[in-house]
N, CA and C atoms of all chains as a GROMACS GRO file, in nm:
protein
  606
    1UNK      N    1   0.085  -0.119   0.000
    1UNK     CA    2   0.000   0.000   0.000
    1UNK      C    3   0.089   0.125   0.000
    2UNK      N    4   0.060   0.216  -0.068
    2UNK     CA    5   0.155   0.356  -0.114
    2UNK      C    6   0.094   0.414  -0.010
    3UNK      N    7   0.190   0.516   0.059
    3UNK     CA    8   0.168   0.624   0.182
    3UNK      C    9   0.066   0.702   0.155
    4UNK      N   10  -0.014   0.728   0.236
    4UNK     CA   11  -0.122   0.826   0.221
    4UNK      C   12  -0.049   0.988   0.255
    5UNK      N   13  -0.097   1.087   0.155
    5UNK     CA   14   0.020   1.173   0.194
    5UNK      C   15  -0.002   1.239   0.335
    6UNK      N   16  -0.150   1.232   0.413
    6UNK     CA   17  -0.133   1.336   0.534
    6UNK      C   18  -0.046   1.177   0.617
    7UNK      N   19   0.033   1.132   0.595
    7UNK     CA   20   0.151   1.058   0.669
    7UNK      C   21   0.284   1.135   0.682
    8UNK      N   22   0.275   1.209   0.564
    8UNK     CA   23   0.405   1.312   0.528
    8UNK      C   24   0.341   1.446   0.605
    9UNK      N   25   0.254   1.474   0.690
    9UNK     CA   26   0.285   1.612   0.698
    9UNK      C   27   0.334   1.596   0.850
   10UNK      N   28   0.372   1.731   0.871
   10UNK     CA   29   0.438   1.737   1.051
   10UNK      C   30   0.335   1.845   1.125
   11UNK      N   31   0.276   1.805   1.232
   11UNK     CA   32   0.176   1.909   1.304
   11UNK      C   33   0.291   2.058   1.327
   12UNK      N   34   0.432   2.026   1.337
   12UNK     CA   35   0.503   2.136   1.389
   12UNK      C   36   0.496   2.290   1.284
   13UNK      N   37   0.447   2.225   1.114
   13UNK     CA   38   0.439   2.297   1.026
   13UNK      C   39   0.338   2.301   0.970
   14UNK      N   40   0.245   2.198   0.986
   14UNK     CA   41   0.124   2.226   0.957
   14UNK      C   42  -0.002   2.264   1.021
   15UNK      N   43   0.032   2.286   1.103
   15UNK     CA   44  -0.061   2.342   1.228
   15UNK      C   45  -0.092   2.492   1.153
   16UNK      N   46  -0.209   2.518   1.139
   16UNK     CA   47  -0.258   2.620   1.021
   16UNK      C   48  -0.189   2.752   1.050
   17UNK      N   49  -0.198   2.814   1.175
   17UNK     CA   50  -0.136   2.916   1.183
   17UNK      C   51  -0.003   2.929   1.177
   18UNK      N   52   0.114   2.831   1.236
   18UNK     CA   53   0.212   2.827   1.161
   18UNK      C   54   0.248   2.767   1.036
   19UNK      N   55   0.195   2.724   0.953
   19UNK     CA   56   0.195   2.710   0.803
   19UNK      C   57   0.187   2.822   0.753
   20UNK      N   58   0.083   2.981   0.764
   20UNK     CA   59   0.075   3.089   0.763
   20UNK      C   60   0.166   3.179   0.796
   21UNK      N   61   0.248   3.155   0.929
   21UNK     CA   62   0.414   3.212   0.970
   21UNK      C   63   0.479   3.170   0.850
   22UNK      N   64   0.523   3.051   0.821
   22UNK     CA   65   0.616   3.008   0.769
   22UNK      C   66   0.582   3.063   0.652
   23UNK      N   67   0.478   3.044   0.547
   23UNK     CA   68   0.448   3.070   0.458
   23UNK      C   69   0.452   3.204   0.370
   24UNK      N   70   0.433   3.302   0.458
   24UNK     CA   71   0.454   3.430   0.446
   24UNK      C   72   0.607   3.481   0.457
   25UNK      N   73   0.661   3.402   0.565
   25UNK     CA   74   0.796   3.478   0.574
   25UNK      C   75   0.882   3.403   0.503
   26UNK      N   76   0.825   3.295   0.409
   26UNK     CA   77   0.946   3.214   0.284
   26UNK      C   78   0.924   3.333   0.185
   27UNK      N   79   0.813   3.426   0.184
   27UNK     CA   80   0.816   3.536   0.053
   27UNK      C   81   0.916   3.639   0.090
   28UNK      N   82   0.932   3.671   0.194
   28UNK     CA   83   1.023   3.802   0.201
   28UNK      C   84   1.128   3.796   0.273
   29UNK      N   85   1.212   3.822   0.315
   29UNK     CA   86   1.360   3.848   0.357
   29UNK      C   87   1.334   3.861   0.508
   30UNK      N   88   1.271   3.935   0.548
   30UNK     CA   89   1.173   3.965   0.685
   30UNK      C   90   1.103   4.001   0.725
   31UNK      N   91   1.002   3.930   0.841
   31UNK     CA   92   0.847   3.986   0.839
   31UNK      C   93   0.848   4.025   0.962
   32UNK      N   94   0.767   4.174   1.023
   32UNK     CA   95   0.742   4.254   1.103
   32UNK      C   96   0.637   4.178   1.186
   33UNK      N   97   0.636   4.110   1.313
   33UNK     CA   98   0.574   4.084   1.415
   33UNK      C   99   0.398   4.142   1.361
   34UNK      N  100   0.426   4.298   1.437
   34UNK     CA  101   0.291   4.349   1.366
   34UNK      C  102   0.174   4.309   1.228
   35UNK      N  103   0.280   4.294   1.142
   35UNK     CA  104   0.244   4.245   1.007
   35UNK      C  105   0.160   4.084   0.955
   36UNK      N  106   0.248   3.986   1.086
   36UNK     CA  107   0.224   3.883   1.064
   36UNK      C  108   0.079   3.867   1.174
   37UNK      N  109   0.095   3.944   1.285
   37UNK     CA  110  -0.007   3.933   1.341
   37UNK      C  111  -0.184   3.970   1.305
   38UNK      N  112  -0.166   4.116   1.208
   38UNK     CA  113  -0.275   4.139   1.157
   38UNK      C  114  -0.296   4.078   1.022
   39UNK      N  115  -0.241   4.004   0.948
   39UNK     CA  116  -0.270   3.944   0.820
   39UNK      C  117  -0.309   3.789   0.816
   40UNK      N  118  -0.286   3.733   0.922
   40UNK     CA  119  -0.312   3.593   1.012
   40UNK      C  120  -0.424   3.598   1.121
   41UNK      N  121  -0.442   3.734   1.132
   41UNK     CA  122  -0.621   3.742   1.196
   41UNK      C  123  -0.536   3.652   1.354
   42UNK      N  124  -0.425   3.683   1.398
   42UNK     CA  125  -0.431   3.653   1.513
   42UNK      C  126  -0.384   3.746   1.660
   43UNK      N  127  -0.413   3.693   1.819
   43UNK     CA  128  -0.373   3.763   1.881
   43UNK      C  129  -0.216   3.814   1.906
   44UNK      N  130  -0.162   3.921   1.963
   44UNK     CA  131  -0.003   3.939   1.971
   44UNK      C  132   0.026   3.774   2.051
   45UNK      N  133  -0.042   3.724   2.136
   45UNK     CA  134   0.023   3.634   2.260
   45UNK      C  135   0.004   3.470   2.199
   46UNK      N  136  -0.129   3.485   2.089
   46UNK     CA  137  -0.095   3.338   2.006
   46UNK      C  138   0.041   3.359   1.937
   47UNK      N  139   0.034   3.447   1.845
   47UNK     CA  140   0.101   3.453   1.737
   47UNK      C  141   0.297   3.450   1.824
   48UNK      N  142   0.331   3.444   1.976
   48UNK     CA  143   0.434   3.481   2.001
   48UNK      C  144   0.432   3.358   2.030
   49UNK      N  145   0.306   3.296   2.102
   49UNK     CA  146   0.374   3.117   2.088
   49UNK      C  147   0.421   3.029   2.016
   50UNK      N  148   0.290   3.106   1.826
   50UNK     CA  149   0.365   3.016   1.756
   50UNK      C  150   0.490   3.016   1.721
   51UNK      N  151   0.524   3.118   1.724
   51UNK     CA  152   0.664   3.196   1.682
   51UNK      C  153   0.782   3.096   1.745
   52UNK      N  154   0.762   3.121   1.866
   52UNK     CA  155   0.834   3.022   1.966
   52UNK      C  156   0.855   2.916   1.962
   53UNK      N  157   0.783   2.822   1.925
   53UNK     CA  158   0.777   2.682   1.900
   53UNK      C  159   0.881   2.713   1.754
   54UNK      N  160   0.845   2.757   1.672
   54UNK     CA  161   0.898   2.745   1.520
   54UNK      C  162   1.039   2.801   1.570
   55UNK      N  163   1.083   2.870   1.604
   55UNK     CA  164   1.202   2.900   1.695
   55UNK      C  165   1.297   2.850   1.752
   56UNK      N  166   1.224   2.760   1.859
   56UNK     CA  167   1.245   2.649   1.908
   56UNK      C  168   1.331   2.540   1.819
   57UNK      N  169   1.223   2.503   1.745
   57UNK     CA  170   1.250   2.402   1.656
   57UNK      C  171   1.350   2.426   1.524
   58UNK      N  172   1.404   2.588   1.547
   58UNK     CA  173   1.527   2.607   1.439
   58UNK      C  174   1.445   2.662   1.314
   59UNK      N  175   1.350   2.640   1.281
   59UNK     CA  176   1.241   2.727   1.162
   59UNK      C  177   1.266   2.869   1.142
   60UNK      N  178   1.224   2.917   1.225
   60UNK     CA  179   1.267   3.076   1.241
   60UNK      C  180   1.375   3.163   1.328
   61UNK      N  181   1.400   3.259   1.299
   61UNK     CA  182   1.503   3.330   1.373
   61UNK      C  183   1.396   3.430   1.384
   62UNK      N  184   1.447   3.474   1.526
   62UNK     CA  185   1.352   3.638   1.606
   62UNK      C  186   1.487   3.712   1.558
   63UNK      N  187   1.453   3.854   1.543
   63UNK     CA  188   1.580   3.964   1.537
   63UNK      C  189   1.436   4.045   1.626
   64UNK      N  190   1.534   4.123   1.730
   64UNK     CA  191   1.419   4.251   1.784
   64UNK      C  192   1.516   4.375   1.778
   65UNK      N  193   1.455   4.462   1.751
   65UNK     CA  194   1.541   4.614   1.708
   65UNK      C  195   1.429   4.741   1.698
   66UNK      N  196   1.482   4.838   1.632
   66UNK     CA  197   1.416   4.962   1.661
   66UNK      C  198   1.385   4.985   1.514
   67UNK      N  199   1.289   5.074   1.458
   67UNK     CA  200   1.226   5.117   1.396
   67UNK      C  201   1.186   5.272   1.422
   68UNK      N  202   1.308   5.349   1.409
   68UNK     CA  203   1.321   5.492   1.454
   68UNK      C  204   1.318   5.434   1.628
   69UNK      N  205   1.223   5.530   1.664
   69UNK     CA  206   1.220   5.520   1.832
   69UNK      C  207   1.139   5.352   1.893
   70UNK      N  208   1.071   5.334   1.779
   70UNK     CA  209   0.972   5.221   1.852
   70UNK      C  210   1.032   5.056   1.821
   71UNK      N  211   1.036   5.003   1.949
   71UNK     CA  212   1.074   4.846   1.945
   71UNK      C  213   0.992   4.799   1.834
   72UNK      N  214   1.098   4.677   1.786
   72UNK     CA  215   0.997   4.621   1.681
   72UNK      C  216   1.065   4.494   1.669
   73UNK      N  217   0.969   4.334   1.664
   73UNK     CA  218   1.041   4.231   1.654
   73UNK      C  219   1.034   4.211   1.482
   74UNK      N  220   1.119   4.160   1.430
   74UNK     CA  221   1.137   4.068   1.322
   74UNK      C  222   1.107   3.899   1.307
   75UNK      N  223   1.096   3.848   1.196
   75UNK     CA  224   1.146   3.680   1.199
   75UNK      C  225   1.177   3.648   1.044
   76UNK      N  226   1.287   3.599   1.072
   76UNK     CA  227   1.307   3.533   0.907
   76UNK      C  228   1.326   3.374   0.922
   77UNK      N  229   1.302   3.319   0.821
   77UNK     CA  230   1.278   3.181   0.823
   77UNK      C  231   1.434   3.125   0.770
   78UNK      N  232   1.489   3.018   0.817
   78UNK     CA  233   1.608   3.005   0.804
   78UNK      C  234   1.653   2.872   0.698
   79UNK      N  235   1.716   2.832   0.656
   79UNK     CA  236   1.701   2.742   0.586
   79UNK      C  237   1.635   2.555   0.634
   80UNK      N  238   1.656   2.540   0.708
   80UNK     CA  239   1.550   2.414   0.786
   80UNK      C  240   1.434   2.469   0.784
   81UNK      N  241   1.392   2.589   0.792
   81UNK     CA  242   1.243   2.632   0.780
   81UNK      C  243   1.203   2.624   0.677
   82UNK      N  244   1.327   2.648   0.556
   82UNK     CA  245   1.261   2.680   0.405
   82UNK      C  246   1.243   2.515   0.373
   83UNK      N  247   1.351   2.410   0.380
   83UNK     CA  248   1.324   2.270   0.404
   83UNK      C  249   1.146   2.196   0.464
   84UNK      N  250   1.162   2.224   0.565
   84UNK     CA  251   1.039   2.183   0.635
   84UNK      C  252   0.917   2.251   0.544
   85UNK      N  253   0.881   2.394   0.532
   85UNK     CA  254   0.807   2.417   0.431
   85UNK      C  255   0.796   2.334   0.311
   86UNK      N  256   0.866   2.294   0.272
   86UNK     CA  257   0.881   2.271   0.086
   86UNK      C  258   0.849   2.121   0.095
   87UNK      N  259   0.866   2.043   0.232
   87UNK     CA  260   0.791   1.933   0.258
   87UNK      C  261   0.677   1.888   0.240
   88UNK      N  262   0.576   2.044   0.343
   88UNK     CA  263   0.471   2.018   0.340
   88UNK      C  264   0.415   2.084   0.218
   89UNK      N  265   0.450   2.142   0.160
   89UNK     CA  266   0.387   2.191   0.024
   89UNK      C  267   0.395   2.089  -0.024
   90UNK      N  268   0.489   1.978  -0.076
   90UNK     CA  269   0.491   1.868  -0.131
   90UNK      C  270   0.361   1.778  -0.071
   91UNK      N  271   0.323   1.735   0.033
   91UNK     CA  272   0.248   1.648   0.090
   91UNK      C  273   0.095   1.703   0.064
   92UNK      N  274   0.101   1.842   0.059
   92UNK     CA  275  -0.046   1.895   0.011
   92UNK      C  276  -0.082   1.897  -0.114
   93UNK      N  277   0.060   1.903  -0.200
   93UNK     CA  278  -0.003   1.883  -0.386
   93UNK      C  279   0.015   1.775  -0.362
   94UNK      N  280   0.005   1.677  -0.333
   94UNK     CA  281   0.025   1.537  -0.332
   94UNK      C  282  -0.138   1.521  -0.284
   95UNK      N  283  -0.166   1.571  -0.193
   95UNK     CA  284  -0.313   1.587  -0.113
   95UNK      C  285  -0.396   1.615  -0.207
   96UNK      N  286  -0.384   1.744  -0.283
   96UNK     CA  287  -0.477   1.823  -0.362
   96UNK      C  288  -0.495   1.762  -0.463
   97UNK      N  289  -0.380   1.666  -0.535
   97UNK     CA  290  -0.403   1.584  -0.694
   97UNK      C  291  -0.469   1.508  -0.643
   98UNK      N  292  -0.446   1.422  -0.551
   98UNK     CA  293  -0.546   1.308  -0.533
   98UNK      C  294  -0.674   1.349  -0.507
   99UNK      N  295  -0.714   1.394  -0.387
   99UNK     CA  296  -0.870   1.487  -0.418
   99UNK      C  297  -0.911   1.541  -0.537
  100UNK      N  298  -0.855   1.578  -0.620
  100UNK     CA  299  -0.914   1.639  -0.710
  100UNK      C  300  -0.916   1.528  -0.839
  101UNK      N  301  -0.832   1.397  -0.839
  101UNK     CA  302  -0.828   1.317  -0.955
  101UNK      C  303  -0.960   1.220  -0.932
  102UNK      N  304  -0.637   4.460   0.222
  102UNK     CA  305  -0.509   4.343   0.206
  102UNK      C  306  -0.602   4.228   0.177
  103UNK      N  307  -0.590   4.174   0.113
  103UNK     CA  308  -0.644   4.030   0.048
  103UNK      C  309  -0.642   3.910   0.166
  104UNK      N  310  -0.748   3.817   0.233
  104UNK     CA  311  -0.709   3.715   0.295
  104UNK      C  312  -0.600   3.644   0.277
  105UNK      N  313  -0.520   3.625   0.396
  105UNK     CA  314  -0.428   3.500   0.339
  105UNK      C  315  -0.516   3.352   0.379
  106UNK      N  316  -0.425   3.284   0.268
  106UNK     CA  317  -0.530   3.137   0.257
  106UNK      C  318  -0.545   3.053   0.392
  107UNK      N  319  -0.401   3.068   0.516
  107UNK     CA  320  -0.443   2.989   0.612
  107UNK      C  321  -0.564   3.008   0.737
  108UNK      N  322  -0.584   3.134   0.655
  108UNK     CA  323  -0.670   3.227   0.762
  108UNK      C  324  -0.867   3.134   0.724
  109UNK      N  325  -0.845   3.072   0.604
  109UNK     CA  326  -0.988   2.959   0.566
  109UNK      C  327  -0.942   2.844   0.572
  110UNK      N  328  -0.862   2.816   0.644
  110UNK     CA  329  -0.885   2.685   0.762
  110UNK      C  330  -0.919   2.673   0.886
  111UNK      N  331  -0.921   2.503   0.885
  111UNK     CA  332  -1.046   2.512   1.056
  111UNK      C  333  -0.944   2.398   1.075
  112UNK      N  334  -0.917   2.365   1.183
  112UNK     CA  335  -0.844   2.266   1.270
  112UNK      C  336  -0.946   2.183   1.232
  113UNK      N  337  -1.060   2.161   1.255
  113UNK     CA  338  -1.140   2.053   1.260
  113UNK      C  339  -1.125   1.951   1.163
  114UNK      N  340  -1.105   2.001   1.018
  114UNK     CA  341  -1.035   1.936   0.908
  114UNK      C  342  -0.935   1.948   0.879
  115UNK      N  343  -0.869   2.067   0.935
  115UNK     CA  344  -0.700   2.039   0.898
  115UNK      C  345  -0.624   1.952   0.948
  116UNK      N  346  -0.648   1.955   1.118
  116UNK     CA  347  -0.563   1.869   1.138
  116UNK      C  348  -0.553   1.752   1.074
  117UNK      N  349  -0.399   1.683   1.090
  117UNK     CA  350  -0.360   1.590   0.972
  117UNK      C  351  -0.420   1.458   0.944
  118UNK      N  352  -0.504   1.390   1.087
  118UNK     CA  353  -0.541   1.263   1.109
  118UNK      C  354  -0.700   1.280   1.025
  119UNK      N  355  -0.759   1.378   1.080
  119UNK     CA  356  -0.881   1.419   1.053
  119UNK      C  357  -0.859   1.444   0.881
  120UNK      N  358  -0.798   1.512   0.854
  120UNK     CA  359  -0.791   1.541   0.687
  120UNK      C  360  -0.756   1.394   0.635
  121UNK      N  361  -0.674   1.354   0.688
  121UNK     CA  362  -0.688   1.211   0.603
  121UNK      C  363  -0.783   1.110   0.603
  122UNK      N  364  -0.888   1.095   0.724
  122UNK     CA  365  -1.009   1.043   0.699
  122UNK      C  366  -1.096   1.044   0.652
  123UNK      N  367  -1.096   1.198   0.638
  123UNK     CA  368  -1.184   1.265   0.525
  123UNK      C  369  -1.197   1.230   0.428
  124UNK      N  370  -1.041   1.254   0.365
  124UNK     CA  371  -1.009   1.265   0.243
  124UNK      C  372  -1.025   1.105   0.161
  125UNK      N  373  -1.010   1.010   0.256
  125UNK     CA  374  -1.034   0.879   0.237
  125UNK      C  375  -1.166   0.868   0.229
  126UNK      N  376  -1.232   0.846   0.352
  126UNK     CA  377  -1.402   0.822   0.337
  126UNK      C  378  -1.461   0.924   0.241
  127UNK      N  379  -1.368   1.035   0.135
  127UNK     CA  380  -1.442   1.092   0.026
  127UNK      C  381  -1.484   1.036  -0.104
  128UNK      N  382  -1.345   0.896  -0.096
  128UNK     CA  383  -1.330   0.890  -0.183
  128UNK      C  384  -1.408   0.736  -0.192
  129UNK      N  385  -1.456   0.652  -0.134
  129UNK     CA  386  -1.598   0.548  -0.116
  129UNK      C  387  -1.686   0.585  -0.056
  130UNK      N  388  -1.768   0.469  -0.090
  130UNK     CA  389  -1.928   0.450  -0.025
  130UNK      C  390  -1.904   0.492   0.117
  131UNK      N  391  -1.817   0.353   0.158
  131UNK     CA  392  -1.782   0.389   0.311
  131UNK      C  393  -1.626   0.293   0.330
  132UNK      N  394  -1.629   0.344   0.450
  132UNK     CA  395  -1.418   0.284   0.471
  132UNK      C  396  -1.423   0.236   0.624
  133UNK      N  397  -1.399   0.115   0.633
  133UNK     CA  398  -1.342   0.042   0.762
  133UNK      C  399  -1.228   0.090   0.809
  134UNK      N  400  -1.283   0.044   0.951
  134UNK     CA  401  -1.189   0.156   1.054
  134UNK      C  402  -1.055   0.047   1.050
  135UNK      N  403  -1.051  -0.026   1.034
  135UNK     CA  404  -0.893  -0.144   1.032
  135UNK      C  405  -0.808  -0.074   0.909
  136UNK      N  406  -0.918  -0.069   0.818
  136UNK     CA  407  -0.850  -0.002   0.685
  136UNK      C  408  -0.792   0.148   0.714
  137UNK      N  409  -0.837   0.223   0.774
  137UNK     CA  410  -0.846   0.347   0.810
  137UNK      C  411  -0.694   0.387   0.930
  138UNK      N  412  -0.706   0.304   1.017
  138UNK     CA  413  -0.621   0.280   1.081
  138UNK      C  414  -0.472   0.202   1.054
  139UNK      N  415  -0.458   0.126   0.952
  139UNK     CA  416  -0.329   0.122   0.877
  139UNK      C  417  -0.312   0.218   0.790
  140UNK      N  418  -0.352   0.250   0.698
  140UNK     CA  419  -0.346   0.340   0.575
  140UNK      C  420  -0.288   0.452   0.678
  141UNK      N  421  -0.336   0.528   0.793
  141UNK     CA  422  -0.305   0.660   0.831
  141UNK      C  423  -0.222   0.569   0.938
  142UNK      N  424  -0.189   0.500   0.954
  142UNK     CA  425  -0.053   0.481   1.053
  142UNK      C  426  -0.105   0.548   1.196
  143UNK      N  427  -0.248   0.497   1.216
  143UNK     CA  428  -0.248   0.525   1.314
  143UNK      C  429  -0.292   0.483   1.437
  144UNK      N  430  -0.281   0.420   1.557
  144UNK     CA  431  -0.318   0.318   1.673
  144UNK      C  432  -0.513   0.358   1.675
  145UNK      N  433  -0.594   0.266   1.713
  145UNK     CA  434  -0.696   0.246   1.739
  145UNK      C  435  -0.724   0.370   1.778
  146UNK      N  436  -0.680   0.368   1.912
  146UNK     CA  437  -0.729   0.445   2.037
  146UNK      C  438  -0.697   0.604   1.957
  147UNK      N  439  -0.649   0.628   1.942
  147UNK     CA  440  -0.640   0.763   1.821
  147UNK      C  441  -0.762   0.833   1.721
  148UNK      N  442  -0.734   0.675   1.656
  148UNK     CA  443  -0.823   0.718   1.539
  148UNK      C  444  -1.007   0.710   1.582
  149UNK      N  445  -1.030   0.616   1.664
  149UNK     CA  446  -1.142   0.635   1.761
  149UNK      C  447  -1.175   0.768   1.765
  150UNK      N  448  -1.066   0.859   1.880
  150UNK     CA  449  -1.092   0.959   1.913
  150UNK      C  450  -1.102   1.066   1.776
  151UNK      N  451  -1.012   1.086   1.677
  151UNK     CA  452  -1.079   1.168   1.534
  151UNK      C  453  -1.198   1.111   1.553
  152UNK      N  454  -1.222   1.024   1.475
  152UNK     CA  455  -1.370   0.964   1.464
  152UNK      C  456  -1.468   1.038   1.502
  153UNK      N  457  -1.447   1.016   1.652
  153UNK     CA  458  -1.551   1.072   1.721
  153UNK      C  459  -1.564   1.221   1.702
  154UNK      N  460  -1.471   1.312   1.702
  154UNK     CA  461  -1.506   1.434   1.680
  154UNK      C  462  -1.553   1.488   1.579
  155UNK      N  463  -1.490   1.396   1.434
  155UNK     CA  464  -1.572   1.427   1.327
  155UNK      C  465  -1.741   1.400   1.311
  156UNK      N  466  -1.776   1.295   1.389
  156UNK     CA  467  -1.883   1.214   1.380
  156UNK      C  468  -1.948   1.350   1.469
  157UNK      N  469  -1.937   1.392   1.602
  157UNK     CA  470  -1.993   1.488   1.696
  157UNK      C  471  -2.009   1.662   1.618
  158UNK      N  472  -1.922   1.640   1.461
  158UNK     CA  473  -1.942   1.786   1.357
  158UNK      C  474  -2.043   1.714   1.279
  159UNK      N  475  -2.064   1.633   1.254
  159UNK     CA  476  -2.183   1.617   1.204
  159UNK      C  477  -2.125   1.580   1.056
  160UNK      N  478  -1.974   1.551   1.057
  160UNK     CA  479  -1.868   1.531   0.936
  160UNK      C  480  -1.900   1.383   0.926
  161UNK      N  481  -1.882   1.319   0.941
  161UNK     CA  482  -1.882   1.164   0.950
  161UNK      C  483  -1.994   1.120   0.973
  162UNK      N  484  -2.049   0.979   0.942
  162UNK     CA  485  -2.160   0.896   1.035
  162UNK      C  486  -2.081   0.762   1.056
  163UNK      N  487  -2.088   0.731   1.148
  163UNK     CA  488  -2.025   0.570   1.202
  163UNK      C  489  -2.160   0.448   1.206
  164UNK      N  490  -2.122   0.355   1.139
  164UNK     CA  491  -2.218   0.203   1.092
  164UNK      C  492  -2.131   0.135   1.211
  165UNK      N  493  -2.187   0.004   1.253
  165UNK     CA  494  -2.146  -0.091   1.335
  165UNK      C  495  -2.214  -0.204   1.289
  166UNK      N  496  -2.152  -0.272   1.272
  166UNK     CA  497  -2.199  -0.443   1.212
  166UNK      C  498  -2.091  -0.568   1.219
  167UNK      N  499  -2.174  -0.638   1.144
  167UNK     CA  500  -2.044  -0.752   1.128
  167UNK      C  501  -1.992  -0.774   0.942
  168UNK      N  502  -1.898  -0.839   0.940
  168UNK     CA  503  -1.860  -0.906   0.833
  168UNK      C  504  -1.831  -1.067   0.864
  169UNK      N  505  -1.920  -1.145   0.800
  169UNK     CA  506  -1.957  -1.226   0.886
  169UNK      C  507  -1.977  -1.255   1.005
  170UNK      N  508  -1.866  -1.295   1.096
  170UNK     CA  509  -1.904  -1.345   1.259
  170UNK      C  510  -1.863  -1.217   1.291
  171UNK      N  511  -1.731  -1.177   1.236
  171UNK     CA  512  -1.677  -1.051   1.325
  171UNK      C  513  -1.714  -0.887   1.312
  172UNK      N  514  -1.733  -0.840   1.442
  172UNK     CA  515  -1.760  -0.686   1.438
  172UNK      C  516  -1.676  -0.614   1.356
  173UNK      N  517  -1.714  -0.474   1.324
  173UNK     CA  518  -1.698  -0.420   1.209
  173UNK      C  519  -1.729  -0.274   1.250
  174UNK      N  520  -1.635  -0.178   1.237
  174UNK     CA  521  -1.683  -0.053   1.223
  174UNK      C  522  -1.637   0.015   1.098
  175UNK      N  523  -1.763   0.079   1.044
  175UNK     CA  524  -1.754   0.203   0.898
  175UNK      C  525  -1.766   0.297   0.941
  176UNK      N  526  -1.704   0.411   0.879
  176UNK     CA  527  -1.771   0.527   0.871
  176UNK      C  528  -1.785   0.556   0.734
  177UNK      N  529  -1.867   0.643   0.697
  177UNK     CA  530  -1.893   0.742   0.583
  177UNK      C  531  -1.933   0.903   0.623
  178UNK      N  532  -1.914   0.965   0.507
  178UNK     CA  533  -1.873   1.078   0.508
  178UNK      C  534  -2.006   1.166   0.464
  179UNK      N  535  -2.075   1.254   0.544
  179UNK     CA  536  -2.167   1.335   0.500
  179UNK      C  537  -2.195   1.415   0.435
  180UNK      N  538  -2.292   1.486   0.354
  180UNK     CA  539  -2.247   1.608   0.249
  180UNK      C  540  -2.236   1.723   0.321
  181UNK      N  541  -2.209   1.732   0.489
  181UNK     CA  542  -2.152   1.833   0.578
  181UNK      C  543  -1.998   1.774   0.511
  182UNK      N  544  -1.959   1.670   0.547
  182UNK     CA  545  -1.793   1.646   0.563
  182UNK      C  546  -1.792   1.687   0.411
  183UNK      N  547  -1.823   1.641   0.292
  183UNK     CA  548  -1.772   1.663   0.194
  183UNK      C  549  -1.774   1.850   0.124
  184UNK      N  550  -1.893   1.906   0.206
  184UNK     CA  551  -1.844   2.051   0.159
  184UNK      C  552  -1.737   2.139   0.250
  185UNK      N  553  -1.709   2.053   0.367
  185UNK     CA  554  -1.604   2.103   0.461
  185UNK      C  555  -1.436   2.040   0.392
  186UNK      N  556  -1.420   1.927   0.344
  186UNK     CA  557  -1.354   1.907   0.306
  186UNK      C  558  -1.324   1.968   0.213
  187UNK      N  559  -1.445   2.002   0.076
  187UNK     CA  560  -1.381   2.099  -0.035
  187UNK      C  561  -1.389   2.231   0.020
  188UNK      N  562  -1.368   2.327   0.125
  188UNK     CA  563  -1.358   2.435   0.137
  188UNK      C  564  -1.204   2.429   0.221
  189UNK      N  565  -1.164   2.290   0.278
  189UNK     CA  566  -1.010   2.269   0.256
  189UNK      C  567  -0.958   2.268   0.182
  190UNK      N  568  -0.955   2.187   0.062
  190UNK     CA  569  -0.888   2.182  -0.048
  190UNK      C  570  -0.887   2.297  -0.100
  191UNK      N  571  -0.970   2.394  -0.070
  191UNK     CA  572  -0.981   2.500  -0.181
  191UNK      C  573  -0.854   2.580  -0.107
  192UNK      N  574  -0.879   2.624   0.009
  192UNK     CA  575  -0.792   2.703   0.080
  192UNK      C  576  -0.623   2.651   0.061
  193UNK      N  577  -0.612   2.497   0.085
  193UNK     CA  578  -0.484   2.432   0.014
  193UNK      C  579  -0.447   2.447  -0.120
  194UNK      N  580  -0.527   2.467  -0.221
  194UNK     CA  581  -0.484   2.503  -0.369
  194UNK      C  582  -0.424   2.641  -0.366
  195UNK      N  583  -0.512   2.703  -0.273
  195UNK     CA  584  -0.470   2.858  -0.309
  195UNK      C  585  -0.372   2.922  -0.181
  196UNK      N  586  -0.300   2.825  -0.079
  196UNK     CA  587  -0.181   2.801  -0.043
  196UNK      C  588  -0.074   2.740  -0.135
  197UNK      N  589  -0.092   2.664  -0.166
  197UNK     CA  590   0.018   2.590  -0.257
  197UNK      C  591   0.027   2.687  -0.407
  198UNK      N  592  -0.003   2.727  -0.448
  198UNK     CA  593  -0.055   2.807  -0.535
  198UNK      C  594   0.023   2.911  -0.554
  199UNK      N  595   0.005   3.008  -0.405
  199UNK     CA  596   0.088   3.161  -0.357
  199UNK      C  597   0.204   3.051  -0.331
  200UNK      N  598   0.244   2.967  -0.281
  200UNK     CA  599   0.402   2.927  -0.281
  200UNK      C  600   0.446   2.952  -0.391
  201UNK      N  601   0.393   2.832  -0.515
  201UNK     CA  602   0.489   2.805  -0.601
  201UNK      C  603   0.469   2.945  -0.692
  202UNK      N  604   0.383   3.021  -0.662
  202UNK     CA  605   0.423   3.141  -0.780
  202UNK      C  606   0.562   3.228  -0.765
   0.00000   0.00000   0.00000
């Protein structure tokens, strides 16, 4: 019997709101805390857990710095993050052909 | 700013165990839980518990019978689960989608 693909996914990246972290910050160089929080429709104190965990787990890097006078965190996704992403993108077109064939 | 796509998902079907039961019992009449439970690599007592939560959304219906002497559990999939499932897939196309562009 051939693997069913949700065998290939990992809750650590597919857990919807961080699939949405990750996902966003594989487009740009670095994403503004603020930014990720209002475009993900989530709270500052979810969005710092997920952060954390993905962190944790080597996915993302925090940078925190200033923005003229006002604190401001960063996160860029590091290369094991861009890895782990490109996984589960794989396991979901894998998902999506079969549903849809 | 345009929705981002993870923002039209629901845990209820995303998560990975649950999406794959789905996505299975979409695709027959109906699917045995032995079958269900190898295919997703996953222990009884687990997949029970999905089960049940899908079955308590009103996603699933669970049969109990025999095949011949021995007990038997099915589930099949409702036209709740199947328009919840395609409003996953949809949100996954148009994740996978913004990746690979």
């Amino acid at each position: 019997m051939s693997e069913h693909p949700t065998t290939g996914l990992d809750e650590l990246v597919h857990q919807r709101h961080r699939l949405g972290i990750l996902t966003i910050a594989a487009e740009v160089k670095r994403v503004e805390f603020g930014y990720l929080r209002e475009t993900l429709e989530l709270t500052g104190g979810n969005l710092s857990r997920h952060i954390a965990v993905l962190e944790e787990a080597g996915l993302l890097e925090v940078e925190k710095g200033y923005d003229g006078k006002r604190p401001k965190t960063w996160v860029h996704i590091t290369p094991s993050g861009r890895r782990a992403l490109a996984e589960e993108m794989a396991a979901l077109r894998a998902l999506v052909a079969r549903h849809d064939s």
